[in-house]
C-alpha positions in Angstrom: 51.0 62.5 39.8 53.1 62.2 42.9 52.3 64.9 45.6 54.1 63.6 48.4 57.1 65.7 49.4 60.7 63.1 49.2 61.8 64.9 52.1 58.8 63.5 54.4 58.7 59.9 55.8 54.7 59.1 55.2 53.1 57.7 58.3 50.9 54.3 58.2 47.9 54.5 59.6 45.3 52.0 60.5 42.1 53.1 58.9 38.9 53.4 61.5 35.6 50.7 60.8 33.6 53.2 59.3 36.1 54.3 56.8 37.0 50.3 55.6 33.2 50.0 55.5 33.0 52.8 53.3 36.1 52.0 51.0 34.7 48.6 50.9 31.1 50.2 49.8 32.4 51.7 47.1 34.2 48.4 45.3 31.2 46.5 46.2 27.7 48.7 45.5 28.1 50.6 42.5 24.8 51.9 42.1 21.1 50.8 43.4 21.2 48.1 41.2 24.2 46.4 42.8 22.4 46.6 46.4 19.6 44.6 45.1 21.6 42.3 43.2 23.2 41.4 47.0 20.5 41.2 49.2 18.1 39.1 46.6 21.6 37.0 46.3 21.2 36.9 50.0 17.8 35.9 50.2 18.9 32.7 47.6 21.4 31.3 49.6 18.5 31.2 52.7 16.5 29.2 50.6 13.9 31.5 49.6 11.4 30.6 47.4 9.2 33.9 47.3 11.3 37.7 47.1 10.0 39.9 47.3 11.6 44.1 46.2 10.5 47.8 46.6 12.0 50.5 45.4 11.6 54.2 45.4 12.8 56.8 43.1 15.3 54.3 41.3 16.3 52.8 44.9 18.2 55.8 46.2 15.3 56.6 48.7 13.9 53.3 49.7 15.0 49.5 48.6 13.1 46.9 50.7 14.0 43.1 50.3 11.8 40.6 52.2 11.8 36.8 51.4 10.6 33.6 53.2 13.8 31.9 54.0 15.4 30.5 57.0 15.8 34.2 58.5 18.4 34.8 61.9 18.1 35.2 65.3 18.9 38.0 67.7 22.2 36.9 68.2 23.2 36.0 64.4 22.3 40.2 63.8 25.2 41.6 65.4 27.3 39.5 63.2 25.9 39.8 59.9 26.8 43.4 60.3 30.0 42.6 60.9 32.7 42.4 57.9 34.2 39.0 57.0 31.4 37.6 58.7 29.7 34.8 57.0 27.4 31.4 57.2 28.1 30.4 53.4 32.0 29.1 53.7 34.2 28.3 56.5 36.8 29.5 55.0 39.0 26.6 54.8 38.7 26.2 51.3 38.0 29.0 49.2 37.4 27.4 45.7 34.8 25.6 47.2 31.8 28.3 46.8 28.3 26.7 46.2 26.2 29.8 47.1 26.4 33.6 45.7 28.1 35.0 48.7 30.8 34.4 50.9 33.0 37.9 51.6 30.6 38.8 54.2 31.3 42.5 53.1 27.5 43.6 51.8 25.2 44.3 54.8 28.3 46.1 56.0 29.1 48.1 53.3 25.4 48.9 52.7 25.6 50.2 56.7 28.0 52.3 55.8 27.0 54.6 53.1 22.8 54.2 53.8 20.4 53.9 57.1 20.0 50.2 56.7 17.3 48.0 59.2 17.5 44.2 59.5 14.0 42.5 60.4 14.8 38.9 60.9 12.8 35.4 62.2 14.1 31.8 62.4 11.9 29.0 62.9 11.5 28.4 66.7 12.8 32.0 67.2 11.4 35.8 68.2 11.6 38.3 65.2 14.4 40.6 65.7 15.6 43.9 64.4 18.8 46.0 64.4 18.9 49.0 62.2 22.9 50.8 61.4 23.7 54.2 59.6 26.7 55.5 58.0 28.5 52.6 59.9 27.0 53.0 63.6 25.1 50.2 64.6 22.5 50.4 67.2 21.0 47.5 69.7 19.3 44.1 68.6 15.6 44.9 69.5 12.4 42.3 69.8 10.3 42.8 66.6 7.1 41.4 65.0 7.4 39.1 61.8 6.9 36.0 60.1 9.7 34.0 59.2 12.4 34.7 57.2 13.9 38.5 56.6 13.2 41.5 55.5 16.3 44.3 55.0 15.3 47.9 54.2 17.6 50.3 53.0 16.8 54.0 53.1 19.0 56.9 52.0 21.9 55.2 49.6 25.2 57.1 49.9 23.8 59.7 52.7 27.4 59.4 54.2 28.8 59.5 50.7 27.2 62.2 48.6 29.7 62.3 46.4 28.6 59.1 45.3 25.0 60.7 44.4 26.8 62.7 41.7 27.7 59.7 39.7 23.7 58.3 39.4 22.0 58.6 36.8 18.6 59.7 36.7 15.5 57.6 38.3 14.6 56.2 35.3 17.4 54.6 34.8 18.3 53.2 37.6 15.1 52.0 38.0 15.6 50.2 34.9 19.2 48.8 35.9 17.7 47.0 39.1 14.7 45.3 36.7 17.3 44.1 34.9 19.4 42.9 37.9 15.9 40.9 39.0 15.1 39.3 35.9 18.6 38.0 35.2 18.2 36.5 38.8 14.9 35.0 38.1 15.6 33.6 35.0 18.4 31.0 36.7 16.1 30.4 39.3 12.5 28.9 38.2 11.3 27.9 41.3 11.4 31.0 43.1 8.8 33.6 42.8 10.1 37.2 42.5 8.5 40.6 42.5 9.5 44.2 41.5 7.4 46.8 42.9 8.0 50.7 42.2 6.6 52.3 45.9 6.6 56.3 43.8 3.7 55.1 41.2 2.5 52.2 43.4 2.9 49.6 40.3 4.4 46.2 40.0 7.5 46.1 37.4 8.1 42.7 37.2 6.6 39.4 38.4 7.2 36.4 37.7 5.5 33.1 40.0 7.7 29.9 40.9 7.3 27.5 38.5 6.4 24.3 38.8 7.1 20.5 37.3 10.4 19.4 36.1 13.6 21.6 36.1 13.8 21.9 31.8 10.5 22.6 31.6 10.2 25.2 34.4 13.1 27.2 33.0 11.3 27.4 29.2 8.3 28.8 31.0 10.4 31.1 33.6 12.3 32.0 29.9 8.9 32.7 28.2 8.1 35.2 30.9 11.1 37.2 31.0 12.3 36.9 27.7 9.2 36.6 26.1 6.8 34.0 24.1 8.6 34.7 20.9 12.5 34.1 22.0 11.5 30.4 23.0 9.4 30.1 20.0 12.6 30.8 17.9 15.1 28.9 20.3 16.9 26.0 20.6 17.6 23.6 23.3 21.0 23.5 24.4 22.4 20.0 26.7 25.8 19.2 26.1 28.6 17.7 28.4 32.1 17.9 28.1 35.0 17.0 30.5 32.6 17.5 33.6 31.3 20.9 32.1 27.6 21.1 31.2 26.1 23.7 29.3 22.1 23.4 28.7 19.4 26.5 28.0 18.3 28.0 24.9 20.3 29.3 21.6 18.2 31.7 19.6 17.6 31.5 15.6 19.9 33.3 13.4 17.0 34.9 11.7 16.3 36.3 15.2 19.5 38.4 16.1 19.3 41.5 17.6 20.9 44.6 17.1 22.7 45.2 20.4 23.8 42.0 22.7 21.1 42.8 25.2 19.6 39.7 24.9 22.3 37.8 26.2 22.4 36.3 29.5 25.3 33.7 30.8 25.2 31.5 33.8 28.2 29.9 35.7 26.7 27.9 38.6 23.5 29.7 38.9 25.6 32.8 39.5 24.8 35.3 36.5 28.5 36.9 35.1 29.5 38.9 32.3 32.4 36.9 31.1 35.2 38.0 27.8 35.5 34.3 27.4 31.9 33.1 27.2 30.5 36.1 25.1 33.4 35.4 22.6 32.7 31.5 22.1 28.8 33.0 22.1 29.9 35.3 19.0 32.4 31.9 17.7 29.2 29.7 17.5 27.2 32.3 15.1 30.3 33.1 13.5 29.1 32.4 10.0 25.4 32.7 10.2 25.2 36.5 11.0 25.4 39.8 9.5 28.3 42.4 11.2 26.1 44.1 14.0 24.3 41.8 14.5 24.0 39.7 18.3 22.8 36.9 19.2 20.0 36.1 21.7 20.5 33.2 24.2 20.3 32.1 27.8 23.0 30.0 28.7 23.6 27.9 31.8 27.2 25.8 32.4 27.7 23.8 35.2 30.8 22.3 36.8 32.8 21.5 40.1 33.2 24.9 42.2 36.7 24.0 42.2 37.4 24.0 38.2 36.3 28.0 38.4 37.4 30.5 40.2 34.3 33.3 41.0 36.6 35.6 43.4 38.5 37.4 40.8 35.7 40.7 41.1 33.8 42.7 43.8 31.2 42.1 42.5 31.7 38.9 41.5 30.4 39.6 37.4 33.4 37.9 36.3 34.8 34.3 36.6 38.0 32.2 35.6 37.9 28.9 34.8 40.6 26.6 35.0 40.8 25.1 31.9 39.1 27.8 29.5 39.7 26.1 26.6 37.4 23.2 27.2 34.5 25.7 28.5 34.6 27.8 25.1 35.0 24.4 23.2 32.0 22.8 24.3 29.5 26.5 24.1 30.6 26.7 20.3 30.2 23.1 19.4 27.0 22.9 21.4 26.0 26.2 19.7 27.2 25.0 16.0 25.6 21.4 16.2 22.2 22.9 17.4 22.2 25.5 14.5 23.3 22.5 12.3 20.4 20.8 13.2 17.7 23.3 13.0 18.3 22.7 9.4 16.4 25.4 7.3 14.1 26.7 9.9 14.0 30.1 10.2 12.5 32.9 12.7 8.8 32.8 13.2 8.5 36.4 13.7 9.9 36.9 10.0 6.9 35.6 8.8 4.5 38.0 11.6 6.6 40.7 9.7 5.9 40.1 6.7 1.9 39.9 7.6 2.6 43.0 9.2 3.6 44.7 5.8 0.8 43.0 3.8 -1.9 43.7 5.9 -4.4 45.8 4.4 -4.9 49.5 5.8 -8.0 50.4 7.5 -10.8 51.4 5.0 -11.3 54.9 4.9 -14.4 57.0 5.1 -16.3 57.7 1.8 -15.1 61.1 0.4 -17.5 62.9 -2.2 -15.1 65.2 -4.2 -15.7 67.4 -7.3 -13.1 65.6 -9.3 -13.5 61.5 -9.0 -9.9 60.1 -9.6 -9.2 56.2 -9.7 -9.8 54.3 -6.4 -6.5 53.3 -4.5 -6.0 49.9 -4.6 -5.4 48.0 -0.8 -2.7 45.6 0.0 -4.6 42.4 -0.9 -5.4 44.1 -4.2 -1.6 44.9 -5.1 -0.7 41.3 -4.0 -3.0 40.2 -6.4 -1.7 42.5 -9.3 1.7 40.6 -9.0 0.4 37.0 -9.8 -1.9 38.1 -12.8 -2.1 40.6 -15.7 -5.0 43.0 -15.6 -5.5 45.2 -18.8 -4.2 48.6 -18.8 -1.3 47.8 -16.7 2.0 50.3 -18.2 4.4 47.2 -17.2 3.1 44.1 -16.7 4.9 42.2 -13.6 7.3 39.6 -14.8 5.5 36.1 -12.4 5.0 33.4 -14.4 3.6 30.0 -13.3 5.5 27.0 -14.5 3.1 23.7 -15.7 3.7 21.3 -13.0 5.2 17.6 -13.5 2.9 14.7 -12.7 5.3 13.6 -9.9 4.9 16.8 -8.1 1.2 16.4 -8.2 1.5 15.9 -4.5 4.7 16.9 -3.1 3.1 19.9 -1.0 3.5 17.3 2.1 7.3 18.3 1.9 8.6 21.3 4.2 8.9 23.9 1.9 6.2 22.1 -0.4 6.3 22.3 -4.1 7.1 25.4 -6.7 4.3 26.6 -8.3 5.4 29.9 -9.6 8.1 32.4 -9.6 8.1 36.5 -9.5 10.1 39.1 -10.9 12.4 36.2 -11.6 13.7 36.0 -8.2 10.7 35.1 -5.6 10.0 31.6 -5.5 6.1 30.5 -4.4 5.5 27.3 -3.4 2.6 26.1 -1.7 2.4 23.7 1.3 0.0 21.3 2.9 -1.8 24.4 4.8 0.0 27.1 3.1 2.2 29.1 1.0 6.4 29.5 1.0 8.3 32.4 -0.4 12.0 31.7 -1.4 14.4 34.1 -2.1 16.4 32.1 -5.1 19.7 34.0 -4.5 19.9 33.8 -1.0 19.0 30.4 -0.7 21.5 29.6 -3.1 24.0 31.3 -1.7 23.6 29.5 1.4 23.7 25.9 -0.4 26.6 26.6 -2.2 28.8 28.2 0.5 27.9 25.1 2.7 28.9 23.3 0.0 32.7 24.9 -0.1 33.1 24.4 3.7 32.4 21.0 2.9 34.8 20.7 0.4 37.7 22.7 2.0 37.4 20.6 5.8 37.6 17.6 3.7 40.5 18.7 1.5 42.1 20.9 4.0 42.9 24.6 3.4 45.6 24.7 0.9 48.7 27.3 1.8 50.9 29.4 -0.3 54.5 29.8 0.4 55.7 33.2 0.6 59.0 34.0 -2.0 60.3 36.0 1.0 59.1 35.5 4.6 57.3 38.7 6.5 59.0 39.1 9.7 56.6 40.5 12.6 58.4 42.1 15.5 56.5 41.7 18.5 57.0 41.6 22.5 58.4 38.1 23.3 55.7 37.7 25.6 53.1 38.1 22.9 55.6 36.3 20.4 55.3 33.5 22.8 51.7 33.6 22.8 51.1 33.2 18.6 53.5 30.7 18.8 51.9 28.9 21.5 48.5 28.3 18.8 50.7 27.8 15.6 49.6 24.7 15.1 46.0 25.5 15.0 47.3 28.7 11.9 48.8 26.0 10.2 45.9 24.1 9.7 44.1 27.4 8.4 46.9 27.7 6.0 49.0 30.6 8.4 52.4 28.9 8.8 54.7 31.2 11.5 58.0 29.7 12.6 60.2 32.0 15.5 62.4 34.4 14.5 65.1 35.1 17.2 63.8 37.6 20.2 60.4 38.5 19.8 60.1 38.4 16.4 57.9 35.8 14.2 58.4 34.7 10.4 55.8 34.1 8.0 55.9 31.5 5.8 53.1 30.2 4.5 49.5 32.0 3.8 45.9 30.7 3.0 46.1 30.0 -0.9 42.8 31.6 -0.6 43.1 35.1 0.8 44.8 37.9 -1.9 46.7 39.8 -0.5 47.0 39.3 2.9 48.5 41.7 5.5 49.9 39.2 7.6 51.3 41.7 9.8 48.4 43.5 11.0 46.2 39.8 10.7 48.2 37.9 14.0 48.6 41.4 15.8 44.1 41.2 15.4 44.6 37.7 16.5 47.2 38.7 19.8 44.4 41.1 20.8 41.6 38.5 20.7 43.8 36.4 22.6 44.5 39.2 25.2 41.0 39.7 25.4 38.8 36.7 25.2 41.5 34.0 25.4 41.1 32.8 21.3 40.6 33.8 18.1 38.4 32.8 15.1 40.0 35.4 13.0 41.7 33.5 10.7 38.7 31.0 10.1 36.3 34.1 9.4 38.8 35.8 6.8 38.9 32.3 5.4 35.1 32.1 5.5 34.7 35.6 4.3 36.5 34.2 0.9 34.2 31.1 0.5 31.0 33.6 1.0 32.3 35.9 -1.5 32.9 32.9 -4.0 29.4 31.6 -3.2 27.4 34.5 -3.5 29.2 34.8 -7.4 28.5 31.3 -7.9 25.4 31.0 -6.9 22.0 31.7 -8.8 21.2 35.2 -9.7 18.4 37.1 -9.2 16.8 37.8 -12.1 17.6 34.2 -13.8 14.6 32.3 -15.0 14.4 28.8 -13.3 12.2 26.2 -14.4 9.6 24.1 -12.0 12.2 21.0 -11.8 15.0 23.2 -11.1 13.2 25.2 -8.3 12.0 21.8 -6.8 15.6 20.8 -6.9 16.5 24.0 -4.9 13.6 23.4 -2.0 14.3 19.9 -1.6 18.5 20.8 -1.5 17.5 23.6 1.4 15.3 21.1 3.5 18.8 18.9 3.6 21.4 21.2 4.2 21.7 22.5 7.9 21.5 26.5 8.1 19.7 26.9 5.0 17.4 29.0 6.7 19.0 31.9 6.6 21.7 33.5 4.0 25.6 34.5 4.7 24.7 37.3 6.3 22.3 36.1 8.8 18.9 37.4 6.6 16.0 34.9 6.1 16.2 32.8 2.9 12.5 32.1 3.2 9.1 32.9 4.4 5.7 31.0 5.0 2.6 32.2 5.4 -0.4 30.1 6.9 -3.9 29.7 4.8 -5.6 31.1 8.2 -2.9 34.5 7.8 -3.4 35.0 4.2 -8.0 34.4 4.4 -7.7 37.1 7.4 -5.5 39.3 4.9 -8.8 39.2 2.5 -11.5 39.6 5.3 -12.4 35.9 5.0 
């Protein structure tokens, strides 16, 4: 609300140093987190390859950056403390940025709302210092160091308490600037970093420079931040298209995660959380995985600093590019062909969880009771009960093990070997070269058949069904404008709009496929994804929601009896069909367990 009295001419006033700095501060360091983030970017574009941070009590006591870059001298101090003031651009282009800074606003700003000291050596130069608080800054002064710099902050927001309200606790912000180092070290191999917490006197992160060629560097870097198992279950990503590249790694359906923490995008080195990439990251699992489930992937695209615009944020999380169609093109082709051609491979650590539930409890001590009831069976004991019938059993378990052709008297050399048996009429066995397969029949099915209907319909086309009477939509002419702008792309989903007069839209045609349709509410879901992310796979998953549905009905049921050639026929189908590793929904289709697993499951 408007408190200014109409009566009163306002005055303008030029605001003092300290209070820009300060304003300034507040777009640029949200939190601890965001200081590192700007000083480790800092100690990048020098050409570091060793940073090194401390922190105490989540960095609003103490954050300490040091690195080996190419440092300043006594004179270059003054300035770096000076807003606008910067070595990365020369400001005469401003879409040229190859480094991750270039306002010149974050040693100032952190001046201005903490006690900040600047420890600095060039090569062929005295150390220097200069230290600033809440905005003053005091004399260049001779110092002792090697070369490079090392910035301290002490106190964050000291001239801003009111700031301090709005952190949260230690913890946290401890976690936050992990975080903020690990997504920095991940794009950047060849540099060592290291987190140190100065309250417990422990290192929370390392990671060494790698070494050897850049692909190879970045899967190790990968396998220490992210862990062994996410580049055990990812794919290589390298694709080109239009001068945009995109490489890193794409994880497994079968190895989704429950929130999207594990996903980490790259424009130029510079890490960003961007609408457009995380929905083309979503686009390329669209059919593979379950609702609430994410995706895990690290993904890095590279193009000419002029064909994307980073200066659209403070902070500089988010980018624009300048033709955003062909970046979200080439992440979910790249994303689709890879899963394609993983084929029916599936998550490693499905199979480490199913060990997990199968391995046997530890034995217990002997117990001498009055009353002697029946021993309790262990794990490997009930496993066994399942494969054979042991008089006295109430039920006996429905597996039954199917005589074997003579031409499968050696097919265990193929992926998913050969069928030897199937339980409770819906758990396939099959046994490999060096071990054993378990198939879900219905799932795997499911999968085969639905791939089998896309198939179909991209070769036929989706057929459309022409409404007796046209729904009219009203809308805003601007977003009237926008549906009509992709109608082209509706039709060939089998969603035929035409305009209306003003801002209104008419519906003609609907996919055949879809009963009863609410086209209204369906290209108001599409406007928002536009609005928001820039495109919209909508349509295509309502379509692909039908083709699941009729696959899962089609498809084998559990509980149906199959014979030995028919489950053959469904291993060797899966081991053709790309994404027959895991179901509709995103769940395994199959598990394998090694010889060496199951022997250390008896004791052997």
């Amino acid at each position: 609300m408007n408190t200014h009295d109409p009566k009163m001419r306002p005055v303008i006033r030029q605001l003092d140093e300290a209070a820009a700095n300060r304003i300034a501060a507040g777009e640029v360091v949200e939190r601890p987190a965001s200081a590192v983030k700007e000083l480790v970017e800092n100690a990048l574009d020098a050409g570091a390859t060793r940073v090194e941070v401390a922190i105490a009590k989540g960095g609003k006591a103490l954050i300490r950056v040091g690195d080996d870059g190419c440092g300043m001298t006594a004179e270059d101090l003054p300035l770096a403390l000076a807003r606008h003031a910067t070595s990365k651009i020369d400001g005469s282009d401003l879409l040229d940025i190859r480094s991750f800074g270039f306002r010149g606003e974050a040693l100032p700003s952190l001046g201005a709302v903490g006690r900040l000291v600047i420890t600095s050596r060039a090569a062929g130069f005295e150390a220097a210092q200069i230290a600033v608080a809440g905005g003053r800054i005091g004399p260049v002064r001779p110092a002792a160091g090697n070369r490079g710099t090392v910035v301290e902050l002490r106190d964050l927001f000291f001239a801003t308490p009111a700031r301090l309200k709005f952190l949260r606790s230690d913890r946290a912000e401890t976690q936050a600037v992990a975080e903020v180092i690990r997504r920095l070290a991940m794009a950047e191999p060849y540099v060592g970093f290291t987190l140190t917490d100065e309250d417990e006197g422990r290192v929370l992160f390392r990671a060494d420079a790698e070494q050897g060629e850049l692909f190879g560097a970045l899967q190790t870097r990968l396998s220490r931040v992210m862990g062994r198992d996410f580049i055990d279950n990812a794919l290589a990503l390298d694709a080109t298209r239009d001068g945009i590249t995109l490489t890193g790694f794409a994880a497994l359906p079968t190895y989704s995660r429950g929130a999207a923490v594990a996903q980490h995008l790259y424009v130029n080195g510079r890490p960003v959380r961007d609408k457009l990439l995380t929905g083309a990251l979503r686009a390329g699992y669209m059919d593979v995985l379950a609702s609430g489930r994410h995706p895990a992937a690290v993904l890095f695209l590279t193009c000419d600093p002029h064909e994307v615009d980073v200066n659209v944020h403070p902070a500089k999380a988010e980018v624009r590019f300048r033709e955003p169609d062909i970046a979200r093109g080439l992440v979910v082709s790249a994303l689709r062909h890879a899963l394609a051609g993983a084929g029916h491979r599936v998550s490693s650590t499905v199979a480490t969880a199913a060990l997990g539930v199968a391995r046997p409890e530890p034995a217990l001590p002997r117990a001498y009771q009055a009353s002697y009831g029946p021993a309790r069976p262990s794990a490997p004991a009930i496993a066994a009960s399942l494969a054979f019938q042991a008089p006295g059993f109430a039920e006996a378990p429905t597996a039954r093990v199917e005589p074997q052709p003579e031409a499968l008297s050696e097919p265990t050399e193929a992926p998913l070997g050969a069928a030897r048996a199937q339980l409770h009429e819906n758990w396939i066995i099959a046994q490999t070269a060096d071990g054993i397969v378990i198939v879900d029949q219905h799932a795997a099915h499911e999968r085969l058949v639905y791939e089998r209907l896309k198939a179909q319909l991209d070769a036929k086309g989706i057929a459309s069904q022409a409404l007796l009477i046209p729904e009219i939509v009203e809308l805003s002419e601007a977003d009237a404008h926008r549906i009509l702008a992709i109608a082209g792309e509706l039709a060939a989903l089998g969603l035929v709009i035409e305009p209306f007069g003003g801002g209104a839209v008419a519906v003609r045609e609907v996919p055949a496929l879809i009963q009863r349709l609410n086209a209204a509410a369906l290209i108001r879901d599409i406007l928002d994804d536009l609005a928001d992310q820039g495109a919209s796979d909508r349509l295509r998953a309502r379509v692909d929601a039908v083709l699941s549905s009729m696959a899962c009905h089609g498809s084998v049921r559990s509980g149906r009896r199959m014979s030995a050639d028919e489950m053959n026929a469904l291993l060797r189908e899966m081991e053709r069909v790309p994404k027959s590793g895991q179901c509709n929904h995103g769940r395994p289709t199959w598990i394998e367990l090694k010889l060496a697993d199951i022997e250390r499951l008896f004791g052997r």
